[in-house]
Every structure is written in structure tokens, then in C-alpha cells.
N, C-alpha and C positions, 0 to 999 in steps of 0.2 A: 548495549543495555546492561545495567546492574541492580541487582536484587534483591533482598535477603531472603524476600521468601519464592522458595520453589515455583516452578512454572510461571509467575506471576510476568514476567514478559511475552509471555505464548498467549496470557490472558488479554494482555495489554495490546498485542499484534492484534487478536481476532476482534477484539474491538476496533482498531483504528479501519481496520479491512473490512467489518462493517459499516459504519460511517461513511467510510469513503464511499462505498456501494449505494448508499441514502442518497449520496452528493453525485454520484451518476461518476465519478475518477476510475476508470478503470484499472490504474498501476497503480502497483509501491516498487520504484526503481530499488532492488534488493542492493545493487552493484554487484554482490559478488554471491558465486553458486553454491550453494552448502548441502549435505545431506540434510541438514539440520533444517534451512530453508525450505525443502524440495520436502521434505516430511511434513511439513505446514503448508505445503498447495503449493509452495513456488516453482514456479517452471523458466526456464530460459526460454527466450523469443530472439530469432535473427535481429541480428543490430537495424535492419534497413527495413524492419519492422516496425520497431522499437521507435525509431526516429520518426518515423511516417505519423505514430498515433501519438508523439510528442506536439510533431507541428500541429496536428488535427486540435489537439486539446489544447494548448495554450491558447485559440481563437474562441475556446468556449466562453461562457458568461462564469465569472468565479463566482466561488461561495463567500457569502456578505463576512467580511471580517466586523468584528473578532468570532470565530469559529465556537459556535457552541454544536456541543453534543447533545443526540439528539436520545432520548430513554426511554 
């Protein structure tokens, strides 16, 4: 992500992580482990975890494209 103005991707995360939370998505696949991450809530989960609640959700009903936000 790039910015000009400060924190504005931290603002931009906790919105999308809300959202999703409305749309019942449990994950935002991070890919990779950060402090920076982990200081925003992110947590690592076993891979055979991870995959488990991958298959579970993809059988779910999606969210009606085009995706609006909800305010």
C-alpha cells in the first residue's frame, strides 16, 4: 500500500476488516508475518487450519457484486 498521508492505510485496513466482518469473511490472507501486521490484530493460524476454513468458505453464498460499502 502507498500514501501520502500518514496512517491512512491502517485506516484503510480497519475499514476493509470491518466490512468483511458485516459480510460474515472471516480472513484477510496477510501472506506474510510482520510486527507491523501482528500490531494491527494479525495473528498467524497453522497452514492446515488456514486451508480447512479456505475450503469451508469458498462453498459459502458470496457477497452480490459489485461490492458496496456498507456506512
Amino acid at each position: 500500500m502507498f500514501t501520502t498521508v500518514s496512517d491512512a492505510s491502517k485506516v484503510a485496513l480497519v475499514s476493509l476488516a470491518r466490512q468483511l466482518e458485516r459480510w460474515a469473511m472471516p480472513l484477510i490472507d496477510c501472506q506474510m508475518s510482520t510486527s507491523h501486521l501482528a500490531s494491527l490484530g494479525a495473528r498467524d493460524i497453522p497452514r492446515a487450519d488456514f486451508v480447512g476454513e479456505v475450503r469451508y468458505l469458498v462453498q459459502q453464498t458470496a457477497v452480490a457484486a459489485p461490492w458496496r460499502f456498507d456506512r
